[in-house]
C-alpha positions as CSV (number, residue, x, y, z in Angstrom):
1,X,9.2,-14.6,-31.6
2,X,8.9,-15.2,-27.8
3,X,12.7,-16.5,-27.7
4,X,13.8,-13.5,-29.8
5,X,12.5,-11.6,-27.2
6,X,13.7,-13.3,-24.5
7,X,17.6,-13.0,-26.0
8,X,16.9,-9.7,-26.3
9,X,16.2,-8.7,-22.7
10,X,19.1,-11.5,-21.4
11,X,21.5,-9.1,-24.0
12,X,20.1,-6.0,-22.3
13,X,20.6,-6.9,-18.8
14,X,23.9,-8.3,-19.5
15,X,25.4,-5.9,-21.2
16,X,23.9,-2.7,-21.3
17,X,22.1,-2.0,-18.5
18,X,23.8,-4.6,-15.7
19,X,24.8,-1.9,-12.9
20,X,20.9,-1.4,-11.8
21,X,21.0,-4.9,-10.4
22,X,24.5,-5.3,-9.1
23,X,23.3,-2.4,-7.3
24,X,19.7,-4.4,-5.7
25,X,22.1,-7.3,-5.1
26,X,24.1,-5.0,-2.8
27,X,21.8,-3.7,-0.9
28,X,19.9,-6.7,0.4
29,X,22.0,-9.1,2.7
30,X,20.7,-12.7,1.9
31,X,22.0,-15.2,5.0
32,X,22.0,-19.0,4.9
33,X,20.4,-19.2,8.6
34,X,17.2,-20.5,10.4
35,X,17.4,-17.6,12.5
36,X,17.0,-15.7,8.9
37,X,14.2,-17.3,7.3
38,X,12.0,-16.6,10.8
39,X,12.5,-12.9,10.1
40,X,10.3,-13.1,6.8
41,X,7.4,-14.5,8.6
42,X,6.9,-11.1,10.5
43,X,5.6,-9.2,7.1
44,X,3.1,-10.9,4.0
45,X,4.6,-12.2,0.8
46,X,7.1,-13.8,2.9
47,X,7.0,-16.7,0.3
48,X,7.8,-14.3,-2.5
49,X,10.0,-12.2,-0.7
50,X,12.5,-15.1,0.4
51,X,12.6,-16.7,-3.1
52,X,13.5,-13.6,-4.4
53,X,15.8,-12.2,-2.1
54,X,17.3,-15.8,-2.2
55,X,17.9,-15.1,-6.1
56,X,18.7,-11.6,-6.1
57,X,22.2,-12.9,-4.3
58,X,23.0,-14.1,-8.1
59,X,22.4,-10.7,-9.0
60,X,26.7,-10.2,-8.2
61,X,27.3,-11.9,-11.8
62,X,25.9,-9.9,-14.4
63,X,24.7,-12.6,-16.1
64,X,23.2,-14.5,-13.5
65,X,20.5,-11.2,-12.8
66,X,19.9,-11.5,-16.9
67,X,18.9,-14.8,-16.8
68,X,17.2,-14.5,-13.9
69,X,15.0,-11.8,-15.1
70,X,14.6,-13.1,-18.5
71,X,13.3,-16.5,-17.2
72,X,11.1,-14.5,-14.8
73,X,9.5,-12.8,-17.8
74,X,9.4,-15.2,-20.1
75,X,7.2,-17.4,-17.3
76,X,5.0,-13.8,-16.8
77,X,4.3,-14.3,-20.7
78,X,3.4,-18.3,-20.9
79,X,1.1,-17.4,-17.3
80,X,-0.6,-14.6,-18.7
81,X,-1.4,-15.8,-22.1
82,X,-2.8,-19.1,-20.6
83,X,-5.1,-16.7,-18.2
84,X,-6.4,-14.8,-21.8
85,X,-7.0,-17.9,-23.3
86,X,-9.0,-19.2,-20.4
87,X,-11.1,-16.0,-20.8
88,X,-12.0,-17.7,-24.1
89,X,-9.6,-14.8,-25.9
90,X,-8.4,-16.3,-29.4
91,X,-4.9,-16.8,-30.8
92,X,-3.3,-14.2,-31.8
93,X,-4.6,-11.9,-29.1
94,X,-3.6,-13.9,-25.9
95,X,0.0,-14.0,-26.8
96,X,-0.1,-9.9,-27.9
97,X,-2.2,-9.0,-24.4
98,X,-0.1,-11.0,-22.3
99,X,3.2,-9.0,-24.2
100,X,1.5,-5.8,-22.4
101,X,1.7,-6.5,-18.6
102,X,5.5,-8.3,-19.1
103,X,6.2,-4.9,-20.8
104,X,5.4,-3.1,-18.4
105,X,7.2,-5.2,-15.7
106,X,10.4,-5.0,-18.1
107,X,10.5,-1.6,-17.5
108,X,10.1,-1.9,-13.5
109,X,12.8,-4.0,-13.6
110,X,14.6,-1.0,-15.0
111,X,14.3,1.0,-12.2
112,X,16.7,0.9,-9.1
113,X,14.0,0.0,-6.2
114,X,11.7,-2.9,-7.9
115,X,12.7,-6.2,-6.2
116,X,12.6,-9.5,-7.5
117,X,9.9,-10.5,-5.2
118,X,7.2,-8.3,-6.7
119,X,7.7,-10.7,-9.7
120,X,7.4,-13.8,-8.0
121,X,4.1,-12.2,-6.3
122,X,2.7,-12.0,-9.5
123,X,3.7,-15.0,-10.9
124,X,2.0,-16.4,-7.7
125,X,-0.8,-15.1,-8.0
126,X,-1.3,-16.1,-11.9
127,X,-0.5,-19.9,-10.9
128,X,-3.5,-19.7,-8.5
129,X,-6.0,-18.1,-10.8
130,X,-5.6,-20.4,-13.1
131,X,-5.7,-23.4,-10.8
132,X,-8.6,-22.2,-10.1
133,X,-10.1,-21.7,-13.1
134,X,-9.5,-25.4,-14.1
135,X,-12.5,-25.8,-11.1
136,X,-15.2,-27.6,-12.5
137,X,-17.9,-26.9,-9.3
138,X,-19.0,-23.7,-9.0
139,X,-19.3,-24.2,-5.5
140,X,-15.7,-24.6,-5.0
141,X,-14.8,-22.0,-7.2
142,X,-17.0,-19.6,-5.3
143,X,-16.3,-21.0,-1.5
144,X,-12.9,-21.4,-1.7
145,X,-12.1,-18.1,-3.1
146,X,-12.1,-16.0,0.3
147,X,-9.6,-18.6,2.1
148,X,-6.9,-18.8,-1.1
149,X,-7.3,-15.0,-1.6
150,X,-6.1,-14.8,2.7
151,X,-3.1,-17.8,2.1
152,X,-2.2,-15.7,-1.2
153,X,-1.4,-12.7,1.0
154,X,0.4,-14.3,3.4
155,X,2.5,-15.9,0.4
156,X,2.8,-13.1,-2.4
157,X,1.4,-9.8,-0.5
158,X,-0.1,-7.6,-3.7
159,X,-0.6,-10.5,-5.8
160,X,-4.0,-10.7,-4.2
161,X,-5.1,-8.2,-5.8
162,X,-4.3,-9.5,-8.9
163,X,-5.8,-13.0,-8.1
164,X,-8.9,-11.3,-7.1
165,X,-9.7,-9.2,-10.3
166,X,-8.8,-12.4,-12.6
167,X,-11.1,-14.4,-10.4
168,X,-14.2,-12.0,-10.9
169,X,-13.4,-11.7,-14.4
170,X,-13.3,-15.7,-14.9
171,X,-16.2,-16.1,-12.9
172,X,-18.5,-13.5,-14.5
173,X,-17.6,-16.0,-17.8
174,X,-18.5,-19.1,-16.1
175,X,-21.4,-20.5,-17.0
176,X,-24.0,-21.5,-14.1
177,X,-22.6,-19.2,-11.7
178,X,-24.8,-16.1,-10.5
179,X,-22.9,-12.4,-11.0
180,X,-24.1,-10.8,-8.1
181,X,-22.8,-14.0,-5.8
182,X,-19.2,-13.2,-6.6
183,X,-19.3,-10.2,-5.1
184,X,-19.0,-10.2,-1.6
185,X,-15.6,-12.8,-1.7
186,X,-14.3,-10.0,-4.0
187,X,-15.1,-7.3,-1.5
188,X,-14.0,-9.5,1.3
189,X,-11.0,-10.4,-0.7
190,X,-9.7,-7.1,-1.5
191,X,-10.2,-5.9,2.3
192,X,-7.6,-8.7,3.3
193,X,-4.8,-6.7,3.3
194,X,-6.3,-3.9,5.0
195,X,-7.9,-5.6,8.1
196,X,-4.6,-7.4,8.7
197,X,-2.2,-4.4,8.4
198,X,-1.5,-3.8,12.2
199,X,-0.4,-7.1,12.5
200,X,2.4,-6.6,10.0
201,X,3.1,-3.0,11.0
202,X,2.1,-1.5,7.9
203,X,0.5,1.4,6.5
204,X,-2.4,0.9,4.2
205,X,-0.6,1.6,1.2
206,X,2.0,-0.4,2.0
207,X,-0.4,-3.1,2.7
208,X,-1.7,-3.1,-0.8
209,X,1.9,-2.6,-2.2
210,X,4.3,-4.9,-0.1
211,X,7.0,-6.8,-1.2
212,X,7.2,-3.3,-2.8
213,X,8.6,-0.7,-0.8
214,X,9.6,2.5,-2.6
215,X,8.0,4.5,-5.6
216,X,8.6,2.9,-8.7
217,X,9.7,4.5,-11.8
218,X,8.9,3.5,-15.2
219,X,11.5,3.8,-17.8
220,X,15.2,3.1,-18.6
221,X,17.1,5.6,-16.9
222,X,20.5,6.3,-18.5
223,X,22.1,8.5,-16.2
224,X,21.8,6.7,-13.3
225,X,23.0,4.0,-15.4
226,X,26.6,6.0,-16.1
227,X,26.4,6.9,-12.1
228,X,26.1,3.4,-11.2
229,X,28.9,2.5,-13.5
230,X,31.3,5.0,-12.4
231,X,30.3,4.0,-9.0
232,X,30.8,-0.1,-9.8
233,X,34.2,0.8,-10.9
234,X,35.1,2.9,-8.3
235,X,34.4,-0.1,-6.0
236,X,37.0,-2.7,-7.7
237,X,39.5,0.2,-7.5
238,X,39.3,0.9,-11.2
239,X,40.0,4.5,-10.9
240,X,41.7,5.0,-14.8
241,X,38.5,3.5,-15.9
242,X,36.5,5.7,-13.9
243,X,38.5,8.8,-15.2
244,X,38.1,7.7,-18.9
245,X,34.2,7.0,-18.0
246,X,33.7,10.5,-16.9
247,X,35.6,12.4,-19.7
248,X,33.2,9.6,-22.3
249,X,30.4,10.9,-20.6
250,X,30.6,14.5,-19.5
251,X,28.0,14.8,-16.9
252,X,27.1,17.3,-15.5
253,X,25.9,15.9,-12.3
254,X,27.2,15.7,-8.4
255,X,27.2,12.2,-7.9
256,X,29.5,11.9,-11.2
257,X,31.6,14.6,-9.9
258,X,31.7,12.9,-6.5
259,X,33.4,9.8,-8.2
260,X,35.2,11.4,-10.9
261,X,37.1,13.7,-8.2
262,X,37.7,10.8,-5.6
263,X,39.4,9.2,-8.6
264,X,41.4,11.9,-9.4
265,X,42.9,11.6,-5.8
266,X,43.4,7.8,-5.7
267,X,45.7,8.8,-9.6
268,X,47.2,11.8,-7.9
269,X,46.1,13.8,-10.1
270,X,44.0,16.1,-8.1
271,X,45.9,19.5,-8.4
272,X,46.6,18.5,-11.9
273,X,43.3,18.0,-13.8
274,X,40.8,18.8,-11.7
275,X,39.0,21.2,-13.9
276,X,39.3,19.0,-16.6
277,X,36.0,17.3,-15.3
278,X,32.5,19.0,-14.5
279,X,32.9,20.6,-11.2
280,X,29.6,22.5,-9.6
281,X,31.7,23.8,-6.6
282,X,32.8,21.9,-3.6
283,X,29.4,19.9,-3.5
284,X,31.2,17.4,-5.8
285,X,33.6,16.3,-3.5
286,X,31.4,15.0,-0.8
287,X,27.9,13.8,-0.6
288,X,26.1,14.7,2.4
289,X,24.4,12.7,4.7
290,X,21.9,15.2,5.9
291,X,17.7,14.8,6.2
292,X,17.9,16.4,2.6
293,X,20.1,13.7,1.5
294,X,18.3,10.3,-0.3
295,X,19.1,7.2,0.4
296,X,21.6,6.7,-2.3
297,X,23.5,9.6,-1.8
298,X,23.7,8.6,2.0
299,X,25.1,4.7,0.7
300,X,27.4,6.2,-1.2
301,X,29.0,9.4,1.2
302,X,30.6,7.2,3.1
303,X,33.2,6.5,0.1
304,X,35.2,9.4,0.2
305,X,35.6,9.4,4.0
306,X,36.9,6.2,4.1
307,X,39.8,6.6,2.0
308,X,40.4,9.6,3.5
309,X,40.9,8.0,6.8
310,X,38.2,9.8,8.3
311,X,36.2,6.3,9.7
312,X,33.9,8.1,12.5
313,X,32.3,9.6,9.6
314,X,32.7,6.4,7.3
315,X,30.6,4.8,9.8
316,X,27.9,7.5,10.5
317,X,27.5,7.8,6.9
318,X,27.7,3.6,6.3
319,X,25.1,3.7,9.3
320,X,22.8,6.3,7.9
321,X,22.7,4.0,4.5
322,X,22.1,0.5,5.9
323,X,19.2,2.3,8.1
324,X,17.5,4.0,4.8
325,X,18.6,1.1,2.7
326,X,14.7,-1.1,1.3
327,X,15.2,-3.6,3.9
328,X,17.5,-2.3,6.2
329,X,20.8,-4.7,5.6
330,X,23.0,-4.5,2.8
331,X,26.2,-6.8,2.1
332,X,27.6,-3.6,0.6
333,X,27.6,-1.5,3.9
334,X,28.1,-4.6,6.1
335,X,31.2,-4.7,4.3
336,X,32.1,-1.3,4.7
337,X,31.4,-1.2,8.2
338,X,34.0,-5.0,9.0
339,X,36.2,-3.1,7.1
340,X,36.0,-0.1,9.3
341,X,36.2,-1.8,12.2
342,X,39.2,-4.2,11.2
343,X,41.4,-1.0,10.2
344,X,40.5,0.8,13.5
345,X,41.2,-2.4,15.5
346,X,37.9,-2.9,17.2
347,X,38.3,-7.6,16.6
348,X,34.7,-7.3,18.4
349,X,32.2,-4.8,16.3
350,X,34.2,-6.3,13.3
351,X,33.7,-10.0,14.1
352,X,30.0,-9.6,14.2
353,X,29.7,-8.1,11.0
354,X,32.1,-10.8,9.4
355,X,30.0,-13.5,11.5
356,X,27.2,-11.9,9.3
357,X,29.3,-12.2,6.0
358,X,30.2,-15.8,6.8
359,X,26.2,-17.2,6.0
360,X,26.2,-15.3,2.8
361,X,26.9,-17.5,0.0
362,X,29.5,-14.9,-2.3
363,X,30.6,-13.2,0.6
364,X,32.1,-16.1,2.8
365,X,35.5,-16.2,1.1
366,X,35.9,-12.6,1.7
367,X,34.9,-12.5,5.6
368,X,37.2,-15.7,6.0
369,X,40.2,-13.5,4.7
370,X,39.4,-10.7,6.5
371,X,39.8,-12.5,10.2
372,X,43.1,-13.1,9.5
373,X,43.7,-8.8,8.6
374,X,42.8,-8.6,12.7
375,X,45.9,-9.6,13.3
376,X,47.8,-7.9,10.7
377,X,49.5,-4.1,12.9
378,X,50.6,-2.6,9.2
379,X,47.6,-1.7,7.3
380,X,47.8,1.1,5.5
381,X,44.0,2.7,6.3
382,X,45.4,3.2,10.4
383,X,48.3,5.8,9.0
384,X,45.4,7.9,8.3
385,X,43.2,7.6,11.3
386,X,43.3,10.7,13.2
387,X,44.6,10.4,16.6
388,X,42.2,13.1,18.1
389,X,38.5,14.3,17.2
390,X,35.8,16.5,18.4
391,X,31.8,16.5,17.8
392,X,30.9,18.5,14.6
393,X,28.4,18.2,12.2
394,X,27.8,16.2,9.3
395,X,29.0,18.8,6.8
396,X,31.8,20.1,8.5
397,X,34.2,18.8,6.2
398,X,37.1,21.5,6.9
399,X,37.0,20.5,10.1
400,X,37.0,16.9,8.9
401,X,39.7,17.3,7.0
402,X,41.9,19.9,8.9
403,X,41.9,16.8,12.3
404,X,43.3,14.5,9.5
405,X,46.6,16.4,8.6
406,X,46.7,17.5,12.1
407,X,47.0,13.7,12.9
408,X,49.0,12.5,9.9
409,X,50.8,15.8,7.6
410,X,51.3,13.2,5.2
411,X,47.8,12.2,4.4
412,X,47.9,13.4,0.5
413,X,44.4,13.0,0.0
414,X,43.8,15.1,2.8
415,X,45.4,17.8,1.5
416,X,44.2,17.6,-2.1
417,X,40.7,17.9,-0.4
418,X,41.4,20.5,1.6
419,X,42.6,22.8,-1.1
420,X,40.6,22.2,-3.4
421,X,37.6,22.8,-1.6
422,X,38.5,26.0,-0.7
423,X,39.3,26.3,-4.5
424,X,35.8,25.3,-5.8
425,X,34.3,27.6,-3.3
426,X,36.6,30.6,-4.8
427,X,37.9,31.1,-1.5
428,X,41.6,32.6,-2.5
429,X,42.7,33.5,1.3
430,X,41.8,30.1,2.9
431,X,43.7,28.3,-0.2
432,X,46.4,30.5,0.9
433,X,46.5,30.0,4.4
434,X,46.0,26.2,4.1
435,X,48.8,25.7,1.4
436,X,51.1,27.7,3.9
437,X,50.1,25.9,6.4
438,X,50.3,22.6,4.9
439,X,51.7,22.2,1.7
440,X,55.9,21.8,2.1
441,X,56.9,20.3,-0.6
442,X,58.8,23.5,-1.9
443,X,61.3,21.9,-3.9
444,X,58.6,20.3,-5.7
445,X,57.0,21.3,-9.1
446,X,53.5,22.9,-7.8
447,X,50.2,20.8,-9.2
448,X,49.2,23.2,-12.2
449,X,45.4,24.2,-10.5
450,X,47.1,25.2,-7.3
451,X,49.6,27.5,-9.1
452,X,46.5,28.7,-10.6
453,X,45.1,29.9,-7.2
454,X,48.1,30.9,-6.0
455,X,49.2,33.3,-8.5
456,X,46.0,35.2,-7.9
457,X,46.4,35.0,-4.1
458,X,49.9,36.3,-4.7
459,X,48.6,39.5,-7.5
460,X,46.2,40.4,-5.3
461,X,49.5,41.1,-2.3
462,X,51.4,42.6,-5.3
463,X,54.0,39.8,-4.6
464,X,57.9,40.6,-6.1
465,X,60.0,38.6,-7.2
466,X,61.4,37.1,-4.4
467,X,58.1,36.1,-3.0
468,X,57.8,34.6,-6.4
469,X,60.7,32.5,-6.5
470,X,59.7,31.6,-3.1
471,X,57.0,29.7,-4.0
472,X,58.7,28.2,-6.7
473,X,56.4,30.2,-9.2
474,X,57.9,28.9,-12.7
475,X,57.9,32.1,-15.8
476,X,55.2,30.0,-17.6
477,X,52.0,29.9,-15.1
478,X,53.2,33.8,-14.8
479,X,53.0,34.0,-18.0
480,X,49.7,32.1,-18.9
481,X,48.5,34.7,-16.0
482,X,49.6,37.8,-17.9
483,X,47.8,36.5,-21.0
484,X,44.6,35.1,-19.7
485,X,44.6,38.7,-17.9
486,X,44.9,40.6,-21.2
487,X,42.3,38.2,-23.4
488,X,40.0,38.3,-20.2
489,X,39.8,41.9,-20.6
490,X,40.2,42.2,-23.9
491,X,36.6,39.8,-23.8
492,X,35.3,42.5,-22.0
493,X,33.6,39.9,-19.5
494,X,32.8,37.5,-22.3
495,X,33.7,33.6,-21.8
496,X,33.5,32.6,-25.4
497,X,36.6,33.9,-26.1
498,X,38.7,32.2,-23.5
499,X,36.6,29.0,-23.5
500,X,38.9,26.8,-25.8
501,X,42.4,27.5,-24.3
502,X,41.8,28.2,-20.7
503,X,38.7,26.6,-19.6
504,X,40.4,23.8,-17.7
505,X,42.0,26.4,-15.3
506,X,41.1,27.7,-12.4
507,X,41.2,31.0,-13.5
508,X,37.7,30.7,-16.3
509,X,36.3,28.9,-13.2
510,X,37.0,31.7,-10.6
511,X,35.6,34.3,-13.6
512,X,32.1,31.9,-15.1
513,X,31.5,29.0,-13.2
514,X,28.5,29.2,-10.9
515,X,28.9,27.3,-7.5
516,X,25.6,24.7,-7.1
């Protein structure tokens, strides 16, 4: 039954829930290095924490984090169970009590901020206990408890606690051994963490908490499941997979928006299909990186901006997330940020974060080819760049985006942002004055969404036909106009009745969409 299990939750990890943990694996930034290992000695649990930040850089292949977790589990089960039946528990019940705890770690494992470490703390923890059960003086059992309890810390952080509870338990069941004696190495025991504290830098509940460092969740979280896979995808450039992701889904969420929309501009099909998707106003083409902002949304801001061109902001935004990131390095960012620096020319800032990449043990290959793109003058990212800047806020994104077509007319995705930002916020005369100012491509065929928002720009100046023709206004977006006009009022304010043909267009949006 224990192996049916165990296939079970390899299956799960593998293929059903695998983006949680390709997402931990990012965000820590394991190196091969002396100077690294020294750094784990500053906090407790530095045993647990470099054994399982050491295997949380298998975490890139799905199926290395399944198997990883699985085997972590399934070694959770066998320690507990032996721990019951050393509490003189009898078969069935040790194997069925044990199932509870692993359950509940299953579920941790779930959540995007558990680490691997917290695992091995406990699994520490349970080895001790019952190496120390198989004591046979009480006087060592009772002596030695205060000293292992102090090593344990300094090993597997929380997992004292653990040790502690099991020990009282086993030795309020020992035979020959006074209660009230095991008292005070309990008490003293359970203090460890909090007497030592200032020497680690820690607050008291992260004393009693460490390796963990964020609030845990417990449960299986299916939309941040989708997110992360949108946001995988988006990250190997799979942008048609991304698309037919977000129509599968249909969330109704920013971060999904975020990615769906970027997407939409790496197909060119922005202007096109843009209300096709779940839009909740111009919020779903950037994320912020603001105080308001959490961590996640600030690793993941810096997307947009750097294929936009925009790398000032890239950066701020790739800074902002390494500093919020668990433990304050990520291999994901520290790739952003070489990557930055390689387009913008800067051999310096970018060779110390490949330097980084180089003791990694996946990411070696990849720094190694990215030396030889400093000397490479045609990349396509430093088309973009803009050739002037100013101080602005985080937020400022027309400004953003206005310095990049001022710098390079031809940046595309620029544009497409541009617009359609002043089209989600149902801003009709900045549209207009930013497609005249920017858009010449009259002998083209206008994208669908921004015929949309022009016609109305254009009605509301009582435009003839000559201004029409102008613009290359084609008889059938005038007539769709005419028609949605007529049904609109015909609905008397109603959506219902235009829903089915016309709400993809801008024009049900402008009417019934509320801006979030």
């Amino acid at each position: 039954m224990a192996g049916i299990v165990a296939a079970a939750c390899f299956l799960f990890f593998l293929l059903h829930y695998p983006y949680h943990n390709l997402l931990k694996e990012q965000m820590i930034l394991f190196l091969h290095s002396e100077e690294y290992f020294l750094t784990y000695l500053a906090k407790p649990a530095w045993l647990s924490c470099y054994a399982g930040d050491l295997l949380t850089q298998f975490y890139i292949h799905p199926a290395g984090s399944a198997l990883i977790i699985t085997a972590s589990l399934l070694a959770e089960w066998l320690l507990f169970r032996r721990v019951f039946q050393k509490f003189g528990i009898r078969s069935p019940f040790p194997s069925l009590l044990a199932a509870a705890p692993v359950i509940i770690e299953f579920l941790f494992h779930c959540g995007l901020h558990y680490p691997l470490s917290s695992t091995f703390s406990t699994l520490l923890a349970l080895v001790t206990l019952i190496a120390f059960m198989r004591l046979r003086s009480n006087s060592l059992y009772f002596w030695l408890a205060f000293p292992t309890a102090a090593i344990l810390y300094l090993l597997a952080g929380h997992g004292i606690i653990l040790f502690t509870v099991g020990w009282l338990i086993g030795g309020i069941l020992r035979k020959g051994l006074h209660r009230y004696f095991l008292i005070l190495p309990a008490v003293c025991s359970l203090a460890m963490p909090l007497l030592v504290r200032t020497l680690f830098l820690l607050s008291p509940v992260q004393a009693y908490r460490y390796p963990i460092r964020k609030p845990l969740t417990v449960n299986v979280d299916m939309t941040w499941k989708k997110i992360l896979e949108l946001d995988y995808e988006s990250q190997q450039g799979n942008w048609s997979r991304v698309l037919l992701l977000s129509r599968e889904y249909a969330m109704q969420n920013r971060i999904a928006s975020y990615y769906t929309n970027l997407a939409l501009s790496q197909t060119n099909l922005m202007g096109e299909w843009l209300f096709h998707f779940y839009q909740p106003g111009p919020a779903g083409l950037f994320l912020p990186a603001t105080p308001q902002s959490t961590p996640l949304m600030i690793t993941f801001a810096n997307e947009v901006f750097f294929y936009l061109g925009d790398l000032n902001m890239a950066q701020h935004a790739a800074m902002l997330g390494m500093i919020f990131s668990p433990c304050h390095r990520s291999s994901r960012l520290v790739k952003r940020l070489a990557g930055i620096h390689i387009a913008i020319g800067d051999a310096p800032a970018a060779g110390k974060y490949l330097g980084l990449l180089e003791k990694t043990l996946f990411y070696r290959k990849w720094a190694v080819k990215s030396r030889e793109l400093q000397t490479v003058e045609n990349i396509p990212l430093r088309e973009k760049i803009p050739s002037v800047d100013t101080i602005r806020l985080a937020d400022d994104y027309i400004t953003s985006l206005e310095i990049l077509l001022q710098s390079n007319p031809e940046n595309k995705m620029a544009l497409d942002y541009l617009l359609c930002y002043h089209i989600l916020n149902k801003d009709i005369p900045s549209f207009r004055q930013a497609y005249d100012k920017w858009f010449h491509h009259a002998h083209e065929r206008i994208p669908g969404v921004y015929a949309q928002a022009l016609i109305v720009s254009l009605f509301q100046e009582k435009a003839d036909n000559e201004v029409l023709k102008k613009y290359n206004m084609t008889t059938s977006v005038i007539g769709d106009f005419m028609d949605y006009t007529r049904t609109y009022e015909e609905a008397g304010g109603l959506s219902a009745p235009l829903q089915e043909r016309y709400g993809n267009t801008f024009w049900f949006y402008y009417h019934f969409a509320l801006i979030q």
